[in-house]
PDB file of N, CA, C and O in Angstrom, chain B, residues numbered from 101:
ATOM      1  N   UNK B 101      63.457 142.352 132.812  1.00  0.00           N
ATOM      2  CA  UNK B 101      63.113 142.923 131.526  1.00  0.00           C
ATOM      3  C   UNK B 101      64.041 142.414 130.432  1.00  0.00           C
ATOM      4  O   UNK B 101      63.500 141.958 129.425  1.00  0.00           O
ATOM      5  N   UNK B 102      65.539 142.436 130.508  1.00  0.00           N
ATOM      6  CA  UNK B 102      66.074 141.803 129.702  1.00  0.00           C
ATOM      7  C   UNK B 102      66.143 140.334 129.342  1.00  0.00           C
ATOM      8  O   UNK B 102      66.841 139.780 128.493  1.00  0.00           O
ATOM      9  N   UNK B 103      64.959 139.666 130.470  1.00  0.00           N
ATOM     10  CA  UNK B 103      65.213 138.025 130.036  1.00  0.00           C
ATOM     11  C   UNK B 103      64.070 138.233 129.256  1.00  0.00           C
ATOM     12  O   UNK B 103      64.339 137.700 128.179  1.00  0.00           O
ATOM     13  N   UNK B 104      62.789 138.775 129.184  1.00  0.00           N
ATOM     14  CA  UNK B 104      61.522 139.063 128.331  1.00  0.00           C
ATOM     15  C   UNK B 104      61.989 139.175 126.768  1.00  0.00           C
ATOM     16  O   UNK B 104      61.717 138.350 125.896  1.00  0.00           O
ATOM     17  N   UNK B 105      62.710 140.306 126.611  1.00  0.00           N
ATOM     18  CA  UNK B 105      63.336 140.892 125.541  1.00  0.00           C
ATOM     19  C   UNK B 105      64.301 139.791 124.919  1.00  0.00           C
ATOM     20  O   UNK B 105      63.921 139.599 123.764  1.00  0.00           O
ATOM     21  N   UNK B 106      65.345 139.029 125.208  1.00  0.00           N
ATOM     22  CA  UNK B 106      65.737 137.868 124.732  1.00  0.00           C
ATOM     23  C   UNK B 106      64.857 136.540 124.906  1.00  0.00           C
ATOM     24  O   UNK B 106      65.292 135.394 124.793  1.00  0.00           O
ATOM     25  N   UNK B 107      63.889 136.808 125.123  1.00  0.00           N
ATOM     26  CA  UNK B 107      63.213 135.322 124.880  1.00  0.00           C
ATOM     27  C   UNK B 107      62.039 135.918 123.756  1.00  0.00           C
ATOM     28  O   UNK B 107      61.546 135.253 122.844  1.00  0.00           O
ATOM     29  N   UNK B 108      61.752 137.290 124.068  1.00  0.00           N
ATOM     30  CA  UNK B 108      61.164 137.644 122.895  1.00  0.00           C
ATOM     31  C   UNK B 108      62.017 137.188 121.305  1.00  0.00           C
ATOM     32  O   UNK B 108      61.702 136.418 120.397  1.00  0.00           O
ATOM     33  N   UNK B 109      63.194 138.079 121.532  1.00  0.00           N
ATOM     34  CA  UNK B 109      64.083 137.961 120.289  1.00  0.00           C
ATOM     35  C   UNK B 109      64.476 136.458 120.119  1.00  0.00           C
ATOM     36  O   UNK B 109      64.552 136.080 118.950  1.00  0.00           O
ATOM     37  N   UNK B 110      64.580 136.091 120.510  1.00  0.00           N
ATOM     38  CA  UNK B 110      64.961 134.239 120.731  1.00  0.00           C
ATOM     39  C   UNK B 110      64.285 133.724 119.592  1.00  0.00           C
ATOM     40  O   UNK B 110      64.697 133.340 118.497  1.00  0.00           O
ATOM     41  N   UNK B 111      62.962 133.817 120.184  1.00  0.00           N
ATOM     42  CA  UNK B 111      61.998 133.320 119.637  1.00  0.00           C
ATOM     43  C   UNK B 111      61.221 133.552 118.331  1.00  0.00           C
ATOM     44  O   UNK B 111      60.592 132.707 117.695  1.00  0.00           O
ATOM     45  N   UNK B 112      61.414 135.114 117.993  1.00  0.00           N
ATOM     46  CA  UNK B 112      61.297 135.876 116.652  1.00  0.00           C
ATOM     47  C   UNK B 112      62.539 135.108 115.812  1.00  0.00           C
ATOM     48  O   UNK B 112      62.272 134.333 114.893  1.00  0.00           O
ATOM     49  N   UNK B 113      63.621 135.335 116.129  1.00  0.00           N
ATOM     50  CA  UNK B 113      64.787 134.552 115.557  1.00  0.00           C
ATOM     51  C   UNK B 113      64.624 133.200 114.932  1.00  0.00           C
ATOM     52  O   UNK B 113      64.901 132.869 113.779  1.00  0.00           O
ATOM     53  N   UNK B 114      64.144 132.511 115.863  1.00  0.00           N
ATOM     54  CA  UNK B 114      63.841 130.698 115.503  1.00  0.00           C
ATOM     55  C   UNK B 114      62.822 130.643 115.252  1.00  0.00           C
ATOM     56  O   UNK B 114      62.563 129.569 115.796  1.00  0.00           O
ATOM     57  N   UNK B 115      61.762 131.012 114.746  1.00  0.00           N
ATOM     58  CA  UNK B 115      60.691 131.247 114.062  1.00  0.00           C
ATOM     59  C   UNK B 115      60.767 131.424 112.420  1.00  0.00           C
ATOM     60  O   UNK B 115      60.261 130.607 111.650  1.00  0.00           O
ATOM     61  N   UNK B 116      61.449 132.573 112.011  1.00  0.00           N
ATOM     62  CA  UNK B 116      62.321 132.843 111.026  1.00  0.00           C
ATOM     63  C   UNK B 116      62.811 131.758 110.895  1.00  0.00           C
ATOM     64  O   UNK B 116      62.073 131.104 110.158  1.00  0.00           O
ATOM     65  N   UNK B 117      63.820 131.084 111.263  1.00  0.00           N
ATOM     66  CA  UNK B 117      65.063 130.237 110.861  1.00  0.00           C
ATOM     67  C   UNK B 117      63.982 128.880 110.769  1.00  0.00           C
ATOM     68  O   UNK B 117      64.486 127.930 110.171  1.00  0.00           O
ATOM     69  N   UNK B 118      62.852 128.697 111.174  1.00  0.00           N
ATOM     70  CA  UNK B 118      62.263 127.689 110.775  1.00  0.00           C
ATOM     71  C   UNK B 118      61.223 127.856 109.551  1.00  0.00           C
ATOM     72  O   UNK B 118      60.776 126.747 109.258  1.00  0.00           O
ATOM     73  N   UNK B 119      60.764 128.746 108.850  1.00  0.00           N
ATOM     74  CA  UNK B 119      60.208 129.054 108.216  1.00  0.00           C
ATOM     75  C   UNK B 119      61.234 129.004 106.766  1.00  0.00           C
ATOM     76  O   UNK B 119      60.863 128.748 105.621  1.00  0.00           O
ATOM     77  N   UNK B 120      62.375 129.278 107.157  1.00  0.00           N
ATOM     78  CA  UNK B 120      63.491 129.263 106.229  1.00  0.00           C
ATOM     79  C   UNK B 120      63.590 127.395 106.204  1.00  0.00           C
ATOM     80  O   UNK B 120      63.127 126.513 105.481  1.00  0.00           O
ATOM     81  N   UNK B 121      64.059 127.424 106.860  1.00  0.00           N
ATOM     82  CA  UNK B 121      64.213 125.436 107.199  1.00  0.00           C
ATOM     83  C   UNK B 121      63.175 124.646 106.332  1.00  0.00           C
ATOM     84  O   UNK B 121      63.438 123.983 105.329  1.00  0.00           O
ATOM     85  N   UNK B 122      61.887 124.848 106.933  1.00  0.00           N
ATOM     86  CA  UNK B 122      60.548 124.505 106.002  1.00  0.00           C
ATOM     87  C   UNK B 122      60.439 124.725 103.963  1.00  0.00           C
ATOM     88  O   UNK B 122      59.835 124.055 103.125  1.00  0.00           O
ATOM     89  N   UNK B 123      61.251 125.850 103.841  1.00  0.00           N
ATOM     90  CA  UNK B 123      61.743 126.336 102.249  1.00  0.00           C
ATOM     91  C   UNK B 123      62.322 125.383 102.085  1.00  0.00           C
ATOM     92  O   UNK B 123      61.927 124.441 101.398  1.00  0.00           O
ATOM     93  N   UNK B 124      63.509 125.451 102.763  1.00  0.00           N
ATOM     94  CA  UNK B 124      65.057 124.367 102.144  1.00  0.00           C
ATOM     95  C   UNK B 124      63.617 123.024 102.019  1.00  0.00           C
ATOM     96  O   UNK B 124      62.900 122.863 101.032  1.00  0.00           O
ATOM     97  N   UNK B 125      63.550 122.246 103.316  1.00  0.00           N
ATOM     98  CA  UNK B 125      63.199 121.241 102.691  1.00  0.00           C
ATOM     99  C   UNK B 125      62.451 120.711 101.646  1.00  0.00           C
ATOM    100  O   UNK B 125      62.644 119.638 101.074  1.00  0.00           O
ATOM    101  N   UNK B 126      61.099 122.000 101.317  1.00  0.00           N
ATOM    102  CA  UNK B 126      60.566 122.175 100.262  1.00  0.00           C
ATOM    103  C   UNK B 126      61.327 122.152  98.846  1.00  0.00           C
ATOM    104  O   UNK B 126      60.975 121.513  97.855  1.00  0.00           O
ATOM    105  N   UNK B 127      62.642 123.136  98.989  1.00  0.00           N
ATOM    106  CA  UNK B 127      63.083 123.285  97.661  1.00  0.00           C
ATOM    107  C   UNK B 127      64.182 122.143  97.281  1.00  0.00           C
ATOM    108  O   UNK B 127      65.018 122.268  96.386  1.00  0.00           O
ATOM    109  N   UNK B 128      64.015 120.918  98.194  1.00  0.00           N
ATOM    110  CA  UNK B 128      65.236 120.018  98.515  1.00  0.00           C
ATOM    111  C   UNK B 128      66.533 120.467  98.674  1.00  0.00           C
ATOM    112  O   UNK B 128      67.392 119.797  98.101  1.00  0.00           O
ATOM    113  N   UNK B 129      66.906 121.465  99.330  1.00  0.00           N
ATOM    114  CA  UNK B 129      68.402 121.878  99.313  1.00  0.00           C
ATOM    115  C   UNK B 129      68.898 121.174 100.417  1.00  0.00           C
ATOM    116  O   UNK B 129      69.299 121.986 101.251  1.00  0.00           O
ATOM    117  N   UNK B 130      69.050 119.975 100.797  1.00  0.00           N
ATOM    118  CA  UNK B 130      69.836 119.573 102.286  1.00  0.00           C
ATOM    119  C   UNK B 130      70.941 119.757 102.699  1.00  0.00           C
ATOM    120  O   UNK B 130      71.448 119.138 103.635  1.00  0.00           O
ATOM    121  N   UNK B 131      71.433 120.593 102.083  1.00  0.00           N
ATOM    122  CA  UNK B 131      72.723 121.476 103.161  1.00  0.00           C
ATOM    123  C   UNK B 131      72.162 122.391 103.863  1.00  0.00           C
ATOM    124  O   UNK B 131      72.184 122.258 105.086  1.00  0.00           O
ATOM    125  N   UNK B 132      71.552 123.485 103.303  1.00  0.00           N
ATOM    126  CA  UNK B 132      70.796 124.829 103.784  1.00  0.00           C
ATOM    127  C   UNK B 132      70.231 124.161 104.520  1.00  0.00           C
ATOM    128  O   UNK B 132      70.978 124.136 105.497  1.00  0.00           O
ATOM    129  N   UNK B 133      69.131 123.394 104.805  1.00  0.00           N
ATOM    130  CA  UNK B 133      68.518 122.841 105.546  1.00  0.00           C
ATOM    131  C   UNK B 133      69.117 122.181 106.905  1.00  0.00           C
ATOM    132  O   UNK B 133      68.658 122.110 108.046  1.00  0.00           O
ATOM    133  N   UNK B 134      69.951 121.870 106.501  1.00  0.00           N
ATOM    134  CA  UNK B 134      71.219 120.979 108.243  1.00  0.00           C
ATOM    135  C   UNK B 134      71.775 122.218 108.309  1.00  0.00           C
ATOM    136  O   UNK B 134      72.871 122.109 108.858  1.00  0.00           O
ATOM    137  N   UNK B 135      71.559 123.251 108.035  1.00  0.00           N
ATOM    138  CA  UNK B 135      72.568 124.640 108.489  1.00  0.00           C
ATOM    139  C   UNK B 135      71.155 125.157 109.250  1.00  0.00           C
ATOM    140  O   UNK B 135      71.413 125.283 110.447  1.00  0.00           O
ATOM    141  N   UNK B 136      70.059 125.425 109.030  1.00  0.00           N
ATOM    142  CA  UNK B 136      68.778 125.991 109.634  1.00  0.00           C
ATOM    143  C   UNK B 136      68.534 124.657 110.542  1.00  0.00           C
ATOM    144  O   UNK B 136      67.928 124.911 111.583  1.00  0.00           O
ATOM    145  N   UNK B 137      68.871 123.336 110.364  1.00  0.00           N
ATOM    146  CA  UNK B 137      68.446 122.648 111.714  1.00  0.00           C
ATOM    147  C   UNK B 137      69.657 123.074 112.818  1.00  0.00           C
ATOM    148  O   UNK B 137      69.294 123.298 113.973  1.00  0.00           O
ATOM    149  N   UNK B 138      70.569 123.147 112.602  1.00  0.00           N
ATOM    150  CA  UNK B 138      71.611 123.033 113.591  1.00  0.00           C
ATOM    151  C   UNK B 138      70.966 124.904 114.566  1.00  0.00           C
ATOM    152  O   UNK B 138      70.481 125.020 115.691  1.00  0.00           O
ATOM    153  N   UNK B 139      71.257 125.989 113.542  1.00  0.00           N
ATOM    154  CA  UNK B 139      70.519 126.905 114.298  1.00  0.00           C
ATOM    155  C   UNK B 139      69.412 126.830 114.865  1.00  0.00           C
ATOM    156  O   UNK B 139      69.344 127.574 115.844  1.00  0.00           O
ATOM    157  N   UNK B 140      68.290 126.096 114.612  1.00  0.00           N
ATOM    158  CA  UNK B 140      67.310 125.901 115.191  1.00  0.00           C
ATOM    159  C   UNK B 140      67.500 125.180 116.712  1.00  0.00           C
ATOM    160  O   UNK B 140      66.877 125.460 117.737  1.00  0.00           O
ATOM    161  N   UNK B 141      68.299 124.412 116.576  1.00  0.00           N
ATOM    162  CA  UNK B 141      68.878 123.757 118.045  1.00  0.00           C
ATOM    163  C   UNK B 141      69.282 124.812 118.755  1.00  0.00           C
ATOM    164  O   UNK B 141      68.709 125.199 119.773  1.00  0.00           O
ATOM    165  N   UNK B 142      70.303 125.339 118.250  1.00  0.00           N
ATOM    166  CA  UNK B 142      71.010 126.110 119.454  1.00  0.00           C
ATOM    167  C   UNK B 142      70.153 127.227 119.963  1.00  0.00           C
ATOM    168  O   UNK B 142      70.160 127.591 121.139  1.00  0.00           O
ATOM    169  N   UNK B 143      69.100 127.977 118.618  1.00  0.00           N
ATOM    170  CA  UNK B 143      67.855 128.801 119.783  1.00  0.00           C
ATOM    171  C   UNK B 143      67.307 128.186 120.152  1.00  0.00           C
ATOM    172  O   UNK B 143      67.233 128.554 121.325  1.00  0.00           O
ATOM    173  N   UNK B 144      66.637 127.201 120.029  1.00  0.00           N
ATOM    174  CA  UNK B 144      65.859 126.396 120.728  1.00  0.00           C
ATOM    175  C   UNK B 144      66.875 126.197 123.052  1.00  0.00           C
ATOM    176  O   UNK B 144      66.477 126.235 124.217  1.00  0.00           O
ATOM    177  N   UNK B 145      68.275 125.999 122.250  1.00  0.00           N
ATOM    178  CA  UNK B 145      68.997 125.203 123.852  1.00  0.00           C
ATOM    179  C   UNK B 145      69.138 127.274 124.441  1.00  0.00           C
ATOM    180  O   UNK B 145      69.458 127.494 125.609  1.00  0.00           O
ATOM    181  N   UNK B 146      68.958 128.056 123.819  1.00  0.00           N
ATOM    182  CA  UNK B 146      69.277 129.396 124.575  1.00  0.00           C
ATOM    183  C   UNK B 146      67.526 129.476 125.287  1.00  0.00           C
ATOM    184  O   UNK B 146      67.201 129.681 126.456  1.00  0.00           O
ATOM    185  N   UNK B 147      66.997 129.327 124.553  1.00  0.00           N
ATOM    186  CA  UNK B 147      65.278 130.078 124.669  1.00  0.00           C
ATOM    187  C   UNK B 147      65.242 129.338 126.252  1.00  0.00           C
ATOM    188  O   UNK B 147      65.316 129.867 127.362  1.00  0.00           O
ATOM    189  N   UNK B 148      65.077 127.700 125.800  1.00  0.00           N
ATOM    190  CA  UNK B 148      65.564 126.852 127.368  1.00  0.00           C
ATOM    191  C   UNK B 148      66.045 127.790 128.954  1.00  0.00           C
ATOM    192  O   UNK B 148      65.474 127.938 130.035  1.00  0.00           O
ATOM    193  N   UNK B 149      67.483 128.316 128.339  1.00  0.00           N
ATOM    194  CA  UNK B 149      67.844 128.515 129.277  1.00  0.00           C
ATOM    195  C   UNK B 149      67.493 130.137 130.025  1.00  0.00           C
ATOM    196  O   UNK B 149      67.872 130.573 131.112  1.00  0.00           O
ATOM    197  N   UNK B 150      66.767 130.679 129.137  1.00  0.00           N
ATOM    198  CA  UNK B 150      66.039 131.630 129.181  1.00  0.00           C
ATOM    199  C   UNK B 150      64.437 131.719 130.394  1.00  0.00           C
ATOM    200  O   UNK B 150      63.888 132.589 131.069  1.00  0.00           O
ATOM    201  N   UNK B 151      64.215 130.167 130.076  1.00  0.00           N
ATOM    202  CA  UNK B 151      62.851 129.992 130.452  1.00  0.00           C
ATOM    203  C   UNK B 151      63.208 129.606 132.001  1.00  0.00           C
ATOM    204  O   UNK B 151      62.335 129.799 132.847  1.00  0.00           O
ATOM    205  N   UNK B 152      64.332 129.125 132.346  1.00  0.00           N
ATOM    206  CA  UNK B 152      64.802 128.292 133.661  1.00  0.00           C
ATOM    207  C   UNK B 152      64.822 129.555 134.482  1.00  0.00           C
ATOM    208  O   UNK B 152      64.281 129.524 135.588  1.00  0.00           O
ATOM    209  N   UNK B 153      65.356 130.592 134.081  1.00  0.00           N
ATOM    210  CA  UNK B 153      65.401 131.637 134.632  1.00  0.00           C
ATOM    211  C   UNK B 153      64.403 132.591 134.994  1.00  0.00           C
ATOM    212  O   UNK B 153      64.407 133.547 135.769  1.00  0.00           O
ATOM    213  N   UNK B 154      63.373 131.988 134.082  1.00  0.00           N
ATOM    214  CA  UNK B 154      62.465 133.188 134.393  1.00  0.00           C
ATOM    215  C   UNK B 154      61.108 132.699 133.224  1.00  0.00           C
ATOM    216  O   UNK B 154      60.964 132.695 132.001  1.00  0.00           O
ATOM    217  N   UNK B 155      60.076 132.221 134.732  1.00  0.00           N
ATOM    218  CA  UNK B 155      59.385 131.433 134.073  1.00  0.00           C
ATOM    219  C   UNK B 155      58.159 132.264 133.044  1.00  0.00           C
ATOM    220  O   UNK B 155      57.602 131.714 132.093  1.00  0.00           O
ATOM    221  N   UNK B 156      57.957 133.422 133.407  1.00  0.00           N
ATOM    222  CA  UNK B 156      57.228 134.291 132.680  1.00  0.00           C
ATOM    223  C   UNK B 156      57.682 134.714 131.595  1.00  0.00           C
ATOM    224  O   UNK B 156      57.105 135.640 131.025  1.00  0.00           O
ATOM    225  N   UNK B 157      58.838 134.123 131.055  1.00  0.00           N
ATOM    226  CA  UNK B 157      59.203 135.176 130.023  1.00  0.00           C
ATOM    227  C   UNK B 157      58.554 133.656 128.520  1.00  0.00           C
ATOM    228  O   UNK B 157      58.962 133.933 127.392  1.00  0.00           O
ATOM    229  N   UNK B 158      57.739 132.394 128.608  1.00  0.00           N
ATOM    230  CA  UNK B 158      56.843 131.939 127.889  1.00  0.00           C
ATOM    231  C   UNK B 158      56.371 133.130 127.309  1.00  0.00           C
ATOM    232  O   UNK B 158      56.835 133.445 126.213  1.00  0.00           O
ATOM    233  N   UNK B 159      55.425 133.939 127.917  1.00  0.00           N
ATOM    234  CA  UNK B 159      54.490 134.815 127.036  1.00  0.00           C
ATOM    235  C   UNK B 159      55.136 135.697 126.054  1.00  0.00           C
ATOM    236  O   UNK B 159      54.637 135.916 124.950  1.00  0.00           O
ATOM    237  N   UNK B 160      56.389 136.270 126.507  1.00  0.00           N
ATOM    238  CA  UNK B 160      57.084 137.233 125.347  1.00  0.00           C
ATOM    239  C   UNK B 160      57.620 136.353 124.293  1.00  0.00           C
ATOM    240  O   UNK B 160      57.635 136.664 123.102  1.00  0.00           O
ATOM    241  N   UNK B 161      58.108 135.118 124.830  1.00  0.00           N
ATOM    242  CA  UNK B 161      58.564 133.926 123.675  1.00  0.00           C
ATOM    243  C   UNK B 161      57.090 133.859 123.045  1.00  0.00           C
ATOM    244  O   UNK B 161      57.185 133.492 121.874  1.00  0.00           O
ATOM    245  N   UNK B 162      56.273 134.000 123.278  1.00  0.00           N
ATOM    246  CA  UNK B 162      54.984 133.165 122.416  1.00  0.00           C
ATOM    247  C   UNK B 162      54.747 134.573 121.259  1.00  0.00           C
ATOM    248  O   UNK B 162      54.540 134.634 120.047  1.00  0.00           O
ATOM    249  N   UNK B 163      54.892 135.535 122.289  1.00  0.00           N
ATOM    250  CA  UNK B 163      54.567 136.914 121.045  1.00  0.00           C
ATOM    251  C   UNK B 163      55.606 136.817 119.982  1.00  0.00           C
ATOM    252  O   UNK B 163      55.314 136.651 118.798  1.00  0.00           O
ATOM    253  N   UNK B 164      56.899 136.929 120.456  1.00  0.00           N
ATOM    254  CA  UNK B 164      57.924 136.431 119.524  1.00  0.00           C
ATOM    255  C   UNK B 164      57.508 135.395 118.332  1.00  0.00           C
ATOM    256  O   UNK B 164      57.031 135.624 117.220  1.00  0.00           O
ATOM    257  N   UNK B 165      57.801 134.393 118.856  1.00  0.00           N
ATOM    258  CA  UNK B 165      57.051 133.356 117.725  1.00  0.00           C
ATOM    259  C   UNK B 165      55.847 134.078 116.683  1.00  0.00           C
ATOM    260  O   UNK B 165      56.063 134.158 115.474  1.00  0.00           O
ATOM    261  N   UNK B 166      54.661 134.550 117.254  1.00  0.00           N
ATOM    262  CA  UNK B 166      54.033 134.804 116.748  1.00  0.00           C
ATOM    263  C   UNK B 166      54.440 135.974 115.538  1.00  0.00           C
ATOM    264  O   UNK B 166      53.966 136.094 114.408  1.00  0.00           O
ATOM    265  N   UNK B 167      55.494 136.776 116.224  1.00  0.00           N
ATOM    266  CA  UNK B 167      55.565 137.615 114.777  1.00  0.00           C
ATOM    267  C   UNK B 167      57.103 137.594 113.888  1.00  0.00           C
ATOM    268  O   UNK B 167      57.450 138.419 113.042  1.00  0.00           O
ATOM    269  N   UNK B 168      57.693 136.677 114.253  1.00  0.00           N
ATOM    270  CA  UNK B 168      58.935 135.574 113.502  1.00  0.00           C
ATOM    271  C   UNK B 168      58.338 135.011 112.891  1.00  0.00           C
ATOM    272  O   UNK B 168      58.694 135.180 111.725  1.00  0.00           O
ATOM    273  N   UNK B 169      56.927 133.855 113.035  1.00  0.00           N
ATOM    274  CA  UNK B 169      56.489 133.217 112.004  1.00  0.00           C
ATOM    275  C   UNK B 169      55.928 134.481 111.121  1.00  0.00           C
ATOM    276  O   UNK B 169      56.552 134.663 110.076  1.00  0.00           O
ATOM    277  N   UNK B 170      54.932 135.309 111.361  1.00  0.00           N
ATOM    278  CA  UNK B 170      54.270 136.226 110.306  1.00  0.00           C
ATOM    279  C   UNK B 170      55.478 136.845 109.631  1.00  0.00           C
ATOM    280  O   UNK B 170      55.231 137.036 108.440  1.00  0.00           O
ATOM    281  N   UNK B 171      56.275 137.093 109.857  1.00  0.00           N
ATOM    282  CA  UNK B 171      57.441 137.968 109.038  1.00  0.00           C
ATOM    283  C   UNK B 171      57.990 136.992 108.403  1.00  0.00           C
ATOM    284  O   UNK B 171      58.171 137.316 107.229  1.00  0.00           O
ATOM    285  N   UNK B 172      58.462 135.583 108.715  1.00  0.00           N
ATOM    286  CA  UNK B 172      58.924 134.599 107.996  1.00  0.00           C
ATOM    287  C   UNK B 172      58.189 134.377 106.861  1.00  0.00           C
ATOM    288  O   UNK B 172      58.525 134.697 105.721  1.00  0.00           O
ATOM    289  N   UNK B 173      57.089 133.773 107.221  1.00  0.00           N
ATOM    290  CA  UNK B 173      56.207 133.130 106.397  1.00  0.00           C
ATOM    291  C   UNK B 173      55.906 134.584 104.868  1.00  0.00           C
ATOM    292  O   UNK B 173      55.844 134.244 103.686  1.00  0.00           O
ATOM    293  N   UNK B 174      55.780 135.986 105.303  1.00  0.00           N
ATOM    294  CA  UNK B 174      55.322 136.859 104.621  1.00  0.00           C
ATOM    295  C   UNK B 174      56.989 136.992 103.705  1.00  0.00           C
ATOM    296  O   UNK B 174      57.014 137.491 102.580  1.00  0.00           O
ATOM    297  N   UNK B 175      57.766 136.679 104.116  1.00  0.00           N
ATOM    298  CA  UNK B 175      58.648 136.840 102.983  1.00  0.00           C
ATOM    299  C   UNK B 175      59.161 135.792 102.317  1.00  0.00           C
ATOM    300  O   UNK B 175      60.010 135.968 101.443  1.00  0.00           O
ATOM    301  N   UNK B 176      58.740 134.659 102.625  1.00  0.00           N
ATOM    302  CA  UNK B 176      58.502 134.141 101.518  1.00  0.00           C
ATOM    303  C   UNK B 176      58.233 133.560 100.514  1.00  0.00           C
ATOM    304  O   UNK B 176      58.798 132.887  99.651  1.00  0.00           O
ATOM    305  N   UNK B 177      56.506 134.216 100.952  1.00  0.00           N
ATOM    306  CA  UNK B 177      55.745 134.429  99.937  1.00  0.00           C
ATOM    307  C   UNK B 177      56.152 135.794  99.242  1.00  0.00           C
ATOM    308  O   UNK B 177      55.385 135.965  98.294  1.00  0.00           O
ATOM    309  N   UNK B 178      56.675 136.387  99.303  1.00  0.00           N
ATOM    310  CA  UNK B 178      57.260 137.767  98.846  1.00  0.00           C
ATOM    311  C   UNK B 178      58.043 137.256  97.266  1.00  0.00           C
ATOM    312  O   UNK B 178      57.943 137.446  96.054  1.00  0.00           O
ATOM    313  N   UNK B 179      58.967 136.385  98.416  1.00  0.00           N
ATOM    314  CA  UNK B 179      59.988 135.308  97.392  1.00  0.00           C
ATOM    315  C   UNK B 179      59.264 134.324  96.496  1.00  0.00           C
ATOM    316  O   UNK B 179      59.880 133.714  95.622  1.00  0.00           O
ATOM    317  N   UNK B 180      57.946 134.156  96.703  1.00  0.00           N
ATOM    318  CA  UNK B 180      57.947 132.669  95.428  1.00  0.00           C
ATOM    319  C   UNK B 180      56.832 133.491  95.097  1.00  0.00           C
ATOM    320  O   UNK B 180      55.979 132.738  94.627  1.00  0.00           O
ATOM    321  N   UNK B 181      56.351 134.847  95.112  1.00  0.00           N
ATOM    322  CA  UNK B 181      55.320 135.633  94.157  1.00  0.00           C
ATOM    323  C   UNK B 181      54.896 134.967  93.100  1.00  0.00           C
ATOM    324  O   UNK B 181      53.820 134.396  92.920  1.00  0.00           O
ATOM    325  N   UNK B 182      56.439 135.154  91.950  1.00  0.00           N
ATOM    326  CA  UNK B 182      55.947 134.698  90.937  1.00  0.00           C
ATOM    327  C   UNK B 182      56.220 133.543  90.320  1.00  0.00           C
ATOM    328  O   UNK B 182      56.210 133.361  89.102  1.00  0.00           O
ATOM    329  N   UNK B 183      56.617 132.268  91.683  1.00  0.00           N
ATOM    330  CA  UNK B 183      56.792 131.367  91.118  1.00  0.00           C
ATOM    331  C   UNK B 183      55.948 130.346  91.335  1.00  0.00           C
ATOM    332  O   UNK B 183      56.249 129.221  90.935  1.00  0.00           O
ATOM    333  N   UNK B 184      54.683 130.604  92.049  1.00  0.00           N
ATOM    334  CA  UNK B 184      53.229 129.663  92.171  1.00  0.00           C
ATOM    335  C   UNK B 184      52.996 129.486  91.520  1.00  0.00           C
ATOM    336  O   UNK B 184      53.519 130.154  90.628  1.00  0.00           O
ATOM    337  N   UNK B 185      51.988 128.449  91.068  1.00  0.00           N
ATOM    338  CA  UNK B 185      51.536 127.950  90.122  1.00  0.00           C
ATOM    339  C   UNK B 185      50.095 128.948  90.148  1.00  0.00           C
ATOM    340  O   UNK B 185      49.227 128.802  89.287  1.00  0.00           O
TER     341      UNK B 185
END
């Protein structure tokens, strides 16, 4: 149960941090951006070692993902509301 739950959170985590990553490069900031790639590695090398252990815990990583990107992505658009064209 606790490898489910960290590959869940893993994956909610680096979901987020790529959705953030995707901004930076959008807004050209390339520092912020090599600060969200480097985190993106290291969840990426935990989630890994998560999965070696326990091959079922894919599906809680996939739910993860799934609602790291929706929470990512929903804030921010939160954040550029009013700055669309």
């Amino acid at each position: 149960m606790l490898l489910l739950s960290a590959a869940f959170t893993l994956s909610f985590a680096l979901d987020i941090v790529w959705a953030l990553y995707v901004t930076c490069i959008a807004a050209k900031m390339p520092g912020r951006a090599a600060l969200y790639s480097s985190l993106i590695v290291a969840l990426g090398g935990l989630n890994v070692l998560v999965f070696v252990r326990s091959p079922w815990s894919v599906f809680a990583a996939a739910l993860g993902g799934f609602c790291g990107t929706y929470v990512g992505v929903s804030g921010a658009l939160r954040a550029w509301r009013g700055k669309l064209p």
